[in-house]
C-alpha positions in Angstrom: 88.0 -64.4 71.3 86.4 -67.9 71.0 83.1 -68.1 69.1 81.5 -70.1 71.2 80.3 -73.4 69.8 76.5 -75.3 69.5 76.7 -79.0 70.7 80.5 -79.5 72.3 81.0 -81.5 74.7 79.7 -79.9 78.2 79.8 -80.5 81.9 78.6 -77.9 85.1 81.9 -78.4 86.7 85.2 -79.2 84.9 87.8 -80.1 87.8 91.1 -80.7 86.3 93.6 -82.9 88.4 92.6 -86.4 90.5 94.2 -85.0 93.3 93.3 -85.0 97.0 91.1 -81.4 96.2 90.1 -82.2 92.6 88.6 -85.6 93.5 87.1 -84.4 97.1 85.5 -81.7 95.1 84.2 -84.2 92.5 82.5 -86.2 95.2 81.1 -83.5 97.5 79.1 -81.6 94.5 77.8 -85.0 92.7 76.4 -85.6 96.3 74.4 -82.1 95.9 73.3 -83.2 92.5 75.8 -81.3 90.6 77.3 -82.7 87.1 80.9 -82.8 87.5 83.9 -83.9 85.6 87.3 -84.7 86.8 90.0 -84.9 84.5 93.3 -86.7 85.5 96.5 -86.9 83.2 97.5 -90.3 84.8 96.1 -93.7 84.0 96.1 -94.0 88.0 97.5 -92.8 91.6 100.1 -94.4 92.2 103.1 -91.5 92.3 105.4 -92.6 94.7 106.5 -90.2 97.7 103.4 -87.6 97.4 102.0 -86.5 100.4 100.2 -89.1 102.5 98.8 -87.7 106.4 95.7 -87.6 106.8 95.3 -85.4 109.8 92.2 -85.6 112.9 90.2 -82.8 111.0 90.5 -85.1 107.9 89.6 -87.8 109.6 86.8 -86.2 110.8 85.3 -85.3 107.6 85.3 -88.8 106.7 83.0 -90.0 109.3 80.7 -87.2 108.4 80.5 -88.6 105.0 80.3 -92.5 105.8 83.3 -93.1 105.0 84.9 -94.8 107.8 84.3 -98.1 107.5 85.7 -97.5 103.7 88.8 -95.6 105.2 89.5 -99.0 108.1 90.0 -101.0 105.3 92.7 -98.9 103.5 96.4 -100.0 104.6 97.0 -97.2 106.7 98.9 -96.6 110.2 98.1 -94.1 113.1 100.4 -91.9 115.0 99.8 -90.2 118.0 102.6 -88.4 118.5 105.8 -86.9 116.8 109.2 -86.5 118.9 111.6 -84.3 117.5 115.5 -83.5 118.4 117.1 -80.1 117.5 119.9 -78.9 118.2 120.6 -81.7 121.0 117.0 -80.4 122.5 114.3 -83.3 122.5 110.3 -82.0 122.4 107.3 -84.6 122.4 104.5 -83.4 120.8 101.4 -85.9 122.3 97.6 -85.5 120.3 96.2 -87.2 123.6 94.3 -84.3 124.2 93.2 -83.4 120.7 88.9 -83.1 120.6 86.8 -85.6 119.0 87.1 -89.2 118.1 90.3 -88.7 116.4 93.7 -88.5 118.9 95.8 -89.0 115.9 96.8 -88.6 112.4 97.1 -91.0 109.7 99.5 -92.1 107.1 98.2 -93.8 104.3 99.5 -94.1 101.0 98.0 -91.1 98.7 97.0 -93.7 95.7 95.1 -95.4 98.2 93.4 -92.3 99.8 92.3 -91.1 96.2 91.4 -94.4 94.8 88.7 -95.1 97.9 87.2 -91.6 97.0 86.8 -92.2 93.7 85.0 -95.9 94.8 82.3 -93.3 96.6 81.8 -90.8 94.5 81.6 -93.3 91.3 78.1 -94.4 93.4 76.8 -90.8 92.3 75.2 -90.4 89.2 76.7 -87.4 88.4 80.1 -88.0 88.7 82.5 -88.8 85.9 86.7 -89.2 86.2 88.4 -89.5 83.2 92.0 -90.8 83.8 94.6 -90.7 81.2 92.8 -87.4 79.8 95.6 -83.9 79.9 94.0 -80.7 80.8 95.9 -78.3 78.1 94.7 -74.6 78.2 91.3 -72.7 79.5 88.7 -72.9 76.4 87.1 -69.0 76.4 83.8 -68.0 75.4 83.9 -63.6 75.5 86.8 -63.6 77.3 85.5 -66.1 80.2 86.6 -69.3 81.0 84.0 -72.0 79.9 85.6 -75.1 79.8 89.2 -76.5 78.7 91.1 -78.1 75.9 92.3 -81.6 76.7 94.1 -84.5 75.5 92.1 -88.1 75.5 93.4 -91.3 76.4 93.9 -91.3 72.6 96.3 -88.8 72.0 93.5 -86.5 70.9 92.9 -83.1 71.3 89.6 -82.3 72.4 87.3 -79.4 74.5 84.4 -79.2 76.7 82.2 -77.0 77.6 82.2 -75.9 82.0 79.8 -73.4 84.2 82.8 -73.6 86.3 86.4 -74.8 85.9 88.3 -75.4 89.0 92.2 -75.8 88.9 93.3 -78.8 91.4 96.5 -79.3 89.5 98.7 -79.0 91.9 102.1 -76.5 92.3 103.1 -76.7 88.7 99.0 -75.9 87.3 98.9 -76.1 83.6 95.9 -73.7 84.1 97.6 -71.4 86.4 100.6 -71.0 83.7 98.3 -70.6 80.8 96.3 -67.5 82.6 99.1 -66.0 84.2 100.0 -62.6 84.4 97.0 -61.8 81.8 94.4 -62.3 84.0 95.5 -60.1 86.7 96.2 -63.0 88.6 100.2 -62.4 90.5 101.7 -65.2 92.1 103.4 -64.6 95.4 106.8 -66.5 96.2 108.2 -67.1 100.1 110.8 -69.2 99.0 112.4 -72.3 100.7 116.1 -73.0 102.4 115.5 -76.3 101.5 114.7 -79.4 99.3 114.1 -82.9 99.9 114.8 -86.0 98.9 112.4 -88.6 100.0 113.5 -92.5 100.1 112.5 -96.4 102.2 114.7 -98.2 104.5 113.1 -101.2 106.3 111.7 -101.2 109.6 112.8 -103.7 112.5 111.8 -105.3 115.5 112.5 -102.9 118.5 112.4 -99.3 116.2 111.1 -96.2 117.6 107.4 -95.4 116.4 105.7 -93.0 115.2 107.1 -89.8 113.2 110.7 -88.9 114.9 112.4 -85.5 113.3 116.4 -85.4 114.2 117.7 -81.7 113.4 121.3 -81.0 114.4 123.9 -78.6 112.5 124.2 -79.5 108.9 121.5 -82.4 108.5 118.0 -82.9 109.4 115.8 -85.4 108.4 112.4 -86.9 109.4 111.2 -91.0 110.0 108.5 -91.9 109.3 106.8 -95.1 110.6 105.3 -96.8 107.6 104.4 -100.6 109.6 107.0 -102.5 108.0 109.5 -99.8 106.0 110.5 -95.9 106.9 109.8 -93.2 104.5 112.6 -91.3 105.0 112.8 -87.0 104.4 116.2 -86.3 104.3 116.7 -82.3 104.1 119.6 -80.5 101.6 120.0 -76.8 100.9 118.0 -75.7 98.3 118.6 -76.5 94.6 122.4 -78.5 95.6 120.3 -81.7 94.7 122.6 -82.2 91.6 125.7 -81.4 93.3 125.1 -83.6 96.0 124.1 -86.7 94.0 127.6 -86.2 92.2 129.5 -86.7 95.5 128.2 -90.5 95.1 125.3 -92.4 97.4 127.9 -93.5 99.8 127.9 -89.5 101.6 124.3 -90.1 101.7 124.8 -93.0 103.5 127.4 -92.1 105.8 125.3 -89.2 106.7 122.3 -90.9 107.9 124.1 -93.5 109.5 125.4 -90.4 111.7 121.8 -88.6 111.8 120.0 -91.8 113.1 122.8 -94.1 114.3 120.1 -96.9 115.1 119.5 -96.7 110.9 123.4 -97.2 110.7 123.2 -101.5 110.2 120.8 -100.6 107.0 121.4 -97.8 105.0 123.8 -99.7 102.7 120.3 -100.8 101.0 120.6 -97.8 99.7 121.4 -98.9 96.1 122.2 -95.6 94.1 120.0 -92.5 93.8 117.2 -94.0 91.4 116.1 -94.8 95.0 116.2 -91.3 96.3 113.3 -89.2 94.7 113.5 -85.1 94.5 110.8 -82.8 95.8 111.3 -79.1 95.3 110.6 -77.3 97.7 108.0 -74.6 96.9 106.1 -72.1 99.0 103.4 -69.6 97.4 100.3 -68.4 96.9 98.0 -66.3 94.5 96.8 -63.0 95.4 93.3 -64.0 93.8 92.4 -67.1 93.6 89.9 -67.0 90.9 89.1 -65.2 87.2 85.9 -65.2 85.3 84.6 -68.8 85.2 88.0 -70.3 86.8 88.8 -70.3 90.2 92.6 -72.2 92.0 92.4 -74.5 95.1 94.8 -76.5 96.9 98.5 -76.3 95.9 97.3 -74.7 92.7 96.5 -71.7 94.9 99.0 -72.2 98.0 102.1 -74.7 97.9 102.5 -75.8 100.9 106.0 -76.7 102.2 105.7 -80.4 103.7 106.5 -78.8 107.1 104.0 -80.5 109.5 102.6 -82.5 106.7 99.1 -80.1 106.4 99.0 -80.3 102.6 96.4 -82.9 102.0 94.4 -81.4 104.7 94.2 -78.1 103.4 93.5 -79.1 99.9 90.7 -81.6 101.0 89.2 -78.4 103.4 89.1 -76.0 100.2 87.4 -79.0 98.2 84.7 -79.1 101.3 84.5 -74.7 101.2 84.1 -74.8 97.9 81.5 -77.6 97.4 79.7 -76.1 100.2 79.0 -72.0 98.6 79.2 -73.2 95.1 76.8 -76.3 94.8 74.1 -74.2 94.9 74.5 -71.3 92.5 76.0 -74.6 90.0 72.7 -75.8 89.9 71.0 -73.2 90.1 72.8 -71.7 86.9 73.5 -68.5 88.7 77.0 -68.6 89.6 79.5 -65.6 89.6 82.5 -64.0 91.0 81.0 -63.1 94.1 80.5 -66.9 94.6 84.1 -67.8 93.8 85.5 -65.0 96.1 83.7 -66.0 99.0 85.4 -69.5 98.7 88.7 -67.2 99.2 87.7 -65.6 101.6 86.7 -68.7 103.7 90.0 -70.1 102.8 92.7 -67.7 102.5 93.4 -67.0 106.6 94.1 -70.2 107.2 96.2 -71.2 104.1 98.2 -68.1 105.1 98.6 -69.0 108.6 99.9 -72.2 108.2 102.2 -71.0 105.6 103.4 -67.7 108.3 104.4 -71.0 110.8 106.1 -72.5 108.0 108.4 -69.8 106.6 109.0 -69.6 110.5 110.2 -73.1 110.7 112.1 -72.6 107.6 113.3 -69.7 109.1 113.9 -70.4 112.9 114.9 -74.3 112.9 115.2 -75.8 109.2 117.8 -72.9 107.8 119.9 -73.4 111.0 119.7 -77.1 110.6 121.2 -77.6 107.5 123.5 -74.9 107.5 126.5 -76.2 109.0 128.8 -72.7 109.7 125.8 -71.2 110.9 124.3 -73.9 112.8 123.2 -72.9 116.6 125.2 -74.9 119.5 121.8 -74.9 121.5 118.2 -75.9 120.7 116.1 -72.5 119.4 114.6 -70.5 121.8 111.0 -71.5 120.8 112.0 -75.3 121.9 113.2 -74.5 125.0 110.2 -72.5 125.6 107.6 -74.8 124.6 109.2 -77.0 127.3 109.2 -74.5 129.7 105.2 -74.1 128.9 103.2 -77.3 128.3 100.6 -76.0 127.1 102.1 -74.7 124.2 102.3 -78.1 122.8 99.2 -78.8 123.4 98.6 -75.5 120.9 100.8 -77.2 118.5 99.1 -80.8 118.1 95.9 -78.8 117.7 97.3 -76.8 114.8 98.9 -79.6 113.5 96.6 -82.4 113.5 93.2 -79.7 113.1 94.5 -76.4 111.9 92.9 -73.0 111.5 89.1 -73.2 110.8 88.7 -76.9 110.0 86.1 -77.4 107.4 83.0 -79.6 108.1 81.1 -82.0 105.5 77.4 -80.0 104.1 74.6 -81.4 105.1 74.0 -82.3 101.4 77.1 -84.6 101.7 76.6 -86.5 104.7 76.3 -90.2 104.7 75.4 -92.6 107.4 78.2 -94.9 108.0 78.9 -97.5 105.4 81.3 -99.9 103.5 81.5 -98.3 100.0 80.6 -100.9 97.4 83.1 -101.8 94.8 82.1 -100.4 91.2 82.4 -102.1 88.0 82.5 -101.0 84.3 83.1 -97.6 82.9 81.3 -95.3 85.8 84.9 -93.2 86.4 85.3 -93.0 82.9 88.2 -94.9 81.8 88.8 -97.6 84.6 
């Protein structure tokens, strides 16, 4: 047990990890007034391949806190609609009739995203990011969490002082590892049929737009439309990544050139696999998302598969939950576990609902897919169905590009439209 020590370093809230939860966090509670501290192991964003749609309920929440004009002038491109092919079947999915201001979702690159966050919360006086700066371990004070031990942008190891840590650290938390199992805390695992391997080929004149998904026995893949490139998710079984690279980049491109014949006259760009980039495939989530002084959000308490591309959206709707029951017991100094379970209760339906119509997916279309001796010969039943009934796709777009209980920004938040102003000097810490 720590002896708890006069004079350390201190903030209210310790957030470790810059990511799309850890830095909405940041800026929701220095808008209540709240001292914060986000710690990010990077010098920047800029990770190539992490997860980039910003859905309509996203959107949303950024015109609440006047941040729209800041979010126009990020490179970004809409879609408002995704086609998919399975199994020869074709389905349109239209977000026409999606409410609000917002028929569409947005791809935008995550560095980006992040960085014009920070720009806005770096206007609050209570708002700190330290970049280049490794969350290590929980610090303890009588058994509670009270703060972390970190590494500095000088390689030195150092610990502060937190009312309340939060763990935004994504699917491999350094937190999460360091508490687990003797916390109580249990993780639980759905697995995944499938991996990914994410990579660009250059857009032309006269290409489809939008976000087109080809499934067919053996192969699937999705394209997305990036303005002037495709960011391409090509789908393998689970864990053959190193098998598959060994059969050379020439099957990779022979296969894609038979997936999306109109990508056939460019895939020879493909140089060798340093262009193809991994991501393993994870679905979870913890039983309890918090422990004395601690508490998990985002993929640090639910990996998301990228099916339907809700991972950003969720994350950023925790960050808005939590900001929203927490901001006021964090200043008021009265903050306990009855605070932090509310936050999973808000939150928990809907991260396990979207992960119920992921394993689904996985289950019903994906699996299938990329299994060639048990592909189907015929599109799934739910396909065929959801053409049968239109207004089942009009279901889907909404739980798509909105989701289960969409979060809205606290009053406490809320900005009247604005350009965010660029910040000089040292504000974020480090920059």
């Amino acid at each position: 047990m720590a002896t708890p020590q006069i004079g350390a370093e201190s903030t209210t809230c310790l957030v470790a990890g810059g990511g799309p939860a850890g830095v909405m966090l940041g800026l929701l509670l220095a808008r209540a007034g709240v001292d914060v501290t986000v710690m990010e192991k990077h010098a920047d964003f800029l990770r190539d391949f992490r997860g980039d749609t910003v859905h309509a309920s996203t959107l949303r929440l950024l015109d609440e806190l006047g941040l729209a004009p800041a979010f126009a002038a990020v490179p970004h491109r809409l879609i408002d609609g995704v086609n998919l092919t399975v199994q020869g079947g074709t389905l349109s999915l239209s977000l026409a009739h999606l409410p609000g201001d917002h028929q569409h979702i947005a791809l935008v690159p995550q560095w980006d995203f992040l960085e014009m966050l920070v720009t806005a919360a770096a206007t609050e006086p209570s708002f700190r990011l330290l970049r280049s700066t490794e969350v290590l371990r929980p610090r303890y004070e009588w058994g509670r969490c009270a703060g972390v031990h970190y590494r500095d942008a000088d390689g030195r190891e150092r610990e502060i002082r937190a009312q309340l840590t939060v763990a935004c650290d994504g699917r491999t938390s350094t937190l999460r590892a360091a508490v687990l199992p003797g916390k109580g805390l249990r993780l639980r695992t759905f697995g995944a049929p499938m991996d990914v391997w994410w990579f660009r080929l250059p857009r032309r004149d006269g290409d489809p737009r939008g976000l087109n998904g080809v499934f067919v026995s053996g192969q699937g893949a999705a394209v997305i439309d990036r303005g002037d490139y495709f960011q391409i998710a090509y789908l393998i079984k689970k864990g053959s990544d190193a098998a598959m690279r060994a059969e050379g980049i020439d099957l990779l491109r022979s296969r894609i050139a038979a997936l999306v014949p109109w990508l056939a006259d460019r895939v020879d760009l493909l140089e060798s696999f340093e262009d193809v980039k991994l991501l393993d495939v994870q679905l979870n989530r913890l039983r309890k998302w918090y422990t004395d002084g601690l508490l998990f959000l985002g993929d640090a308490a639910h990996a998301m598969s990228p099916v339907g591309g809700v991972g950003i959206n969720l994350a950023v709707a925790d960050a808005v939950a939590a900001a929203r029951i927490l901001a006021g017991p964090l200043r008021s100094g009265t903050l306990g576990n009855r605070h932090l379970a509310t936050v999973q209760v808000r939150r928990w339906l809907p991260a396990a609902l979207v992960q119920r119509v992921q394993r689904l997916v996985h289950d019903r279309i994906i699996a299938a897919a990329i299994d060639p001796a048990g592909g189907r010969a015929q599109p799934p039943a739910a396909l065929r169905i959801a053409r049968r009934f239109p207004v089942l796709l009009r279901v889907a777009a909404y739980g798509v590009a909105i989701g289960p209980l969409p979060e809205h920004a606290p009053a406490f938040a809320r900005r009247p439209p604005h350009a965010v102003p660029q910040v000089d000097g040292d504000r974020d810490g480090n920059r």
